[in-house]
N, C-alpha and C positions, 0 to 999 in steps of 0.2 A: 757615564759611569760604567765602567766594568761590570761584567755579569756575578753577581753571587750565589749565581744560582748555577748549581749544578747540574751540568750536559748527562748525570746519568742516573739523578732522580727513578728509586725506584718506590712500587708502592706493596705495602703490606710487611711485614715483619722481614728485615732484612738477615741471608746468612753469610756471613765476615768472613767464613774461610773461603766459602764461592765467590765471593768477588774476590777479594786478596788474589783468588787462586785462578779466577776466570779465563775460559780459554775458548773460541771458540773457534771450529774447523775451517780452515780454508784450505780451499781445493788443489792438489799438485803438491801441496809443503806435508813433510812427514807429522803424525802427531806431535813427537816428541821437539819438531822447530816451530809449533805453532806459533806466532807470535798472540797474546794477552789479547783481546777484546776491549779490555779494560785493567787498571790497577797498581799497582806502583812500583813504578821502577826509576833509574838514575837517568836523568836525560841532560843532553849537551844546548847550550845554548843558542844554537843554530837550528834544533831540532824544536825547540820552547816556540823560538822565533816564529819560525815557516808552520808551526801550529798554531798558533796565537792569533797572526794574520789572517790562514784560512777562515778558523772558525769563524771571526768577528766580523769576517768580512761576508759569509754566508747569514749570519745570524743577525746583522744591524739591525734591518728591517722589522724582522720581528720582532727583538731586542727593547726595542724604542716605539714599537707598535704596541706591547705588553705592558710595559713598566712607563710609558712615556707622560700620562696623566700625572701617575705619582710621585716621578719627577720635578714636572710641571716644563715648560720652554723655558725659562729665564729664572731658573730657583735653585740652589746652591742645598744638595740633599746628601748626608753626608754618611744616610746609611739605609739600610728596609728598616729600621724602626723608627726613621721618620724625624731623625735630628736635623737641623738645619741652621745653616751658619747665621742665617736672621738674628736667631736664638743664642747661640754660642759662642757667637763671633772670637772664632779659634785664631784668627788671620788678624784682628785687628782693623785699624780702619785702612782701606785698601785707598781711597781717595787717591788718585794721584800716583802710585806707586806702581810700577811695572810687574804683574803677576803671573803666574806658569802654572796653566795647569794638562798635571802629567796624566797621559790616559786620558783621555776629554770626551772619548766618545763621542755622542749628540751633543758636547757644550754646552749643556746647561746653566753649568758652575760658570763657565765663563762669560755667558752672557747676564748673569746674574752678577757678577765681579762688574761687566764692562759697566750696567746702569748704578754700579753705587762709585764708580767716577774710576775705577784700575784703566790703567792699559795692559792689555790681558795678549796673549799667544795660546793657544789653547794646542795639543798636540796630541796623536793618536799612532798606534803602528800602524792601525787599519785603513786601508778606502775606505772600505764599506759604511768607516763609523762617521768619518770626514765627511763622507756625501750626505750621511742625514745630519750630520751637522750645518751643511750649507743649507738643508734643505728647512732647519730649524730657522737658521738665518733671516732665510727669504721671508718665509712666514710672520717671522717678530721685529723685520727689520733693522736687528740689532747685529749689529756686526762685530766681528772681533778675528784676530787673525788666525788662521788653522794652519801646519805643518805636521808633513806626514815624518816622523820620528820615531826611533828606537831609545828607548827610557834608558838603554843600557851605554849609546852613545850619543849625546844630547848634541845638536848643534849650532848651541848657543856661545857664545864668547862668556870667558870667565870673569865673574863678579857682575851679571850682566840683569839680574832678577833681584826684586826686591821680598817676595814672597813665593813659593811655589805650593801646589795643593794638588792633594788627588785623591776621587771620591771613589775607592774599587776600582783605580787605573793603573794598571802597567806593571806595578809590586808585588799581586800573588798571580801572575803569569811568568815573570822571565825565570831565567834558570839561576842566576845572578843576581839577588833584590839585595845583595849586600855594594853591587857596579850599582845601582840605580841611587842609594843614598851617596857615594861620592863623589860622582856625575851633579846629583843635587847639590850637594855641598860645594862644587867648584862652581858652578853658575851664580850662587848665591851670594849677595853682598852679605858683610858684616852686621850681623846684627838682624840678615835674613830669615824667616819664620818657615820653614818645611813642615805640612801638617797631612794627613794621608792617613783615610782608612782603608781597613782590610779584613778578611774572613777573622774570627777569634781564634787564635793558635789552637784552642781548645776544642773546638768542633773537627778537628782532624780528628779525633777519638772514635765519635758519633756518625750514624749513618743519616744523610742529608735529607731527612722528616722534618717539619714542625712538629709532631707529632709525638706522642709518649714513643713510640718506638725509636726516632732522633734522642731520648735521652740512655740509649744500651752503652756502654761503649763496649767497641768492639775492635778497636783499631791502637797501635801506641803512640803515646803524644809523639814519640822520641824518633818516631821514622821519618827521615828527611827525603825518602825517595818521593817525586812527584806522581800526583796522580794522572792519568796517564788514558785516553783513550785512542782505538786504534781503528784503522777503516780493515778490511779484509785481506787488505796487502801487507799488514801492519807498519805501517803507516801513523805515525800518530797526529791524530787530527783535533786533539785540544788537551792540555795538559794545564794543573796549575799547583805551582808549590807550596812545600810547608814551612815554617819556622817557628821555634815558641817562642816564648815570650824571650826568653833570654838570648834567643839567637837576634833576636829583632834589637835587643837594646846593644848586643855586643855590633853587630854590622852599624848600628848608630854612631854609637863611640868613636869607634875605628875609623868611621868616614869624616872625624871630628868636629860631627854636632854635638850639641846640649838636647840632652831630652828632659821632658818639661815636666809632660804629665804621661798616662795611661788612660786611655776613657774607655771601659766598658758599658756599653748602655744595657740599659735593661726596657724588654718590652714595654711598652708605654701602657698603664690601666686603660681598659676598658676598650681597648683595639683588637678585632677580632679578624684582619685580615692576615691573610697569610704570603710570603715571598720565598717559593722556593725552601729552604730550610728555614727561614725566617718565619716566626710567628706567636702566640699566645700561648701554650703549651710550653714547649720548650724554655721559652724567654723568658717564664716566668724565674727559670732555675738556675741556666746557664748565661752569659753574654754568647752574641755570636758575631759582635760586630769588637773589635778593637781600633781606635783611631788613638794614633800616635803625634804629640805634639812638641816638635823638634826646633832648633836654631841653628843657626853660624854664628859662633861667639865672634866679639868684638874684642879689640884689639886688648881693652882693658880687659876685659875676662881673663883672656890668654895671659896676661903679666901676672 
């Protein structure tokens, strides 16, 4: 699964113009060329790319070393509050059916898909996530195929999946997440189920706490610049985007899926653990998790 958790986690009462405004000195560049530290600007998708891959590729390890219990090796988790497809069953029954999951990270989801009978491809931009993926592998002895891929150009033959899924992979990273639902949509057979979570559109607002201070807003839903971190070269070394709710159903549409439903989960009673902006505080008031449940209509639809 994709990280939801935020590379720039701060702690104590966050101030909104200093970061927006964040700048910090590197040496040899005038002030006024500083490039940001951090913050939100327009980035090109070559740029989303070659940051996406670094980060994930430095971070797997401890990625899947942190969150890896809660996960679990072979268990289909579809968000930090702990939904899980056992429960939901968003995909249907997979038995038999050729399944794609995009962003795959460690494969959890997929080797959780391979033991309920799918034949599964599991795929990731990153090495880094791919090798703990093999490395989940070895460990559960469950196998299932890995390909290192761009969500943005898939290289699958058309009508070629019968479900595709993804649990915080590949969607609020590229620069593009409207390329990645018609990329989906042409792989997809008739009557194929595209399901995929992601940050809440609504937490772009909010500074990345669990925390009463997570519920200020300090940011507008409405900014579609990505957030944006930089090395001292600026450089950007992780970036990941926004879209509301309505961006997300028009890029649906337009890649012409059917969308189904909207799942906002709400913190689970009595759960006091915390993920990153995820946790008990906040969840009691806002969602921060959106998963969206989409199709390729069949031919009768279309008539």
């Amino acid at each position: 699964m994709g990280s939801p958790d935020d590379a720039a986690a701060t702690g104590g009462a966050i101030d909104s113009a200093n970061m927006i405004n964040s700048v910090d000195a590197v040496d040899g560049i005038a002030d006024d060329q500083q490039p940001p530290a951090y913050g939100y600007l327009d980035i090109d998708p070559d740029t989303a790319r070659r940051a996406s891959r670094t980060y994930w590729d430095d971070a797997a390890a401890d990625y899947q070393a942190e969150h890896g219990t809660f996960l679990g090796d072979s268990d289909f988790c579809w968000s930090p509050e702990g939904l899980r497809e056992s429960e939901l069953r968003l995909l249907g029954d997979v038995a038999g059916r050729t399944v794609l999951e995009v962003g795959c990270g460690g494969a959890q989801c997929a080797r959780w898909l391979r033991r309920h009978g799918a034949r599964v491809v599991g795929f990731d931009l990153s090495g880094g996530q791919l090798a703990q993926a093999r490395a989940y592998t070895a460990r559960t002895g469950i196998e299932v195929a890995l390909v290192q891929a761009d969500a943005v150009a898939l290289p699958f033959a058309d009508e070629s999946v019968d479900v595709a899924c993804s649990a915080f992979g590949a969607v609020p990273f590229v620069a593009d997440s409207g390329a990645v639902m018609r990329e989906i949509a042409r792989v997809l057979r008739p009557g194929g189920r595209w399901v995929f979570s992601t940050t809440h559109p609504f937490v772009w607002c909010l500074p990345d706490d669990p925390d009463e201070n997570g519920l200020r807003v300090f940011h507008s839903y409405f900014d579609q610049r990505a957030y944006t971190e930089h090395d001292d070269s600026g450089q950007a070394i992780y970036t990941e985007t926004h879209r509301t709710i309505g961006d997300r159903v028009r890029e649906i549409v337009a890649a012409g899926l059917i969308l189904h439903d909207i799942i906002e989960p709400e913190w689970p009673a009595g759960e006091e653990r915390t993920w990153g902006q995820w946790g008990p505080v906040r969840g009691r008031y806002v969602p921060s998790t959106s998963i969206f449940v989409t199709s390729r209509p069949t031919a009768r639809q279309l008539s």
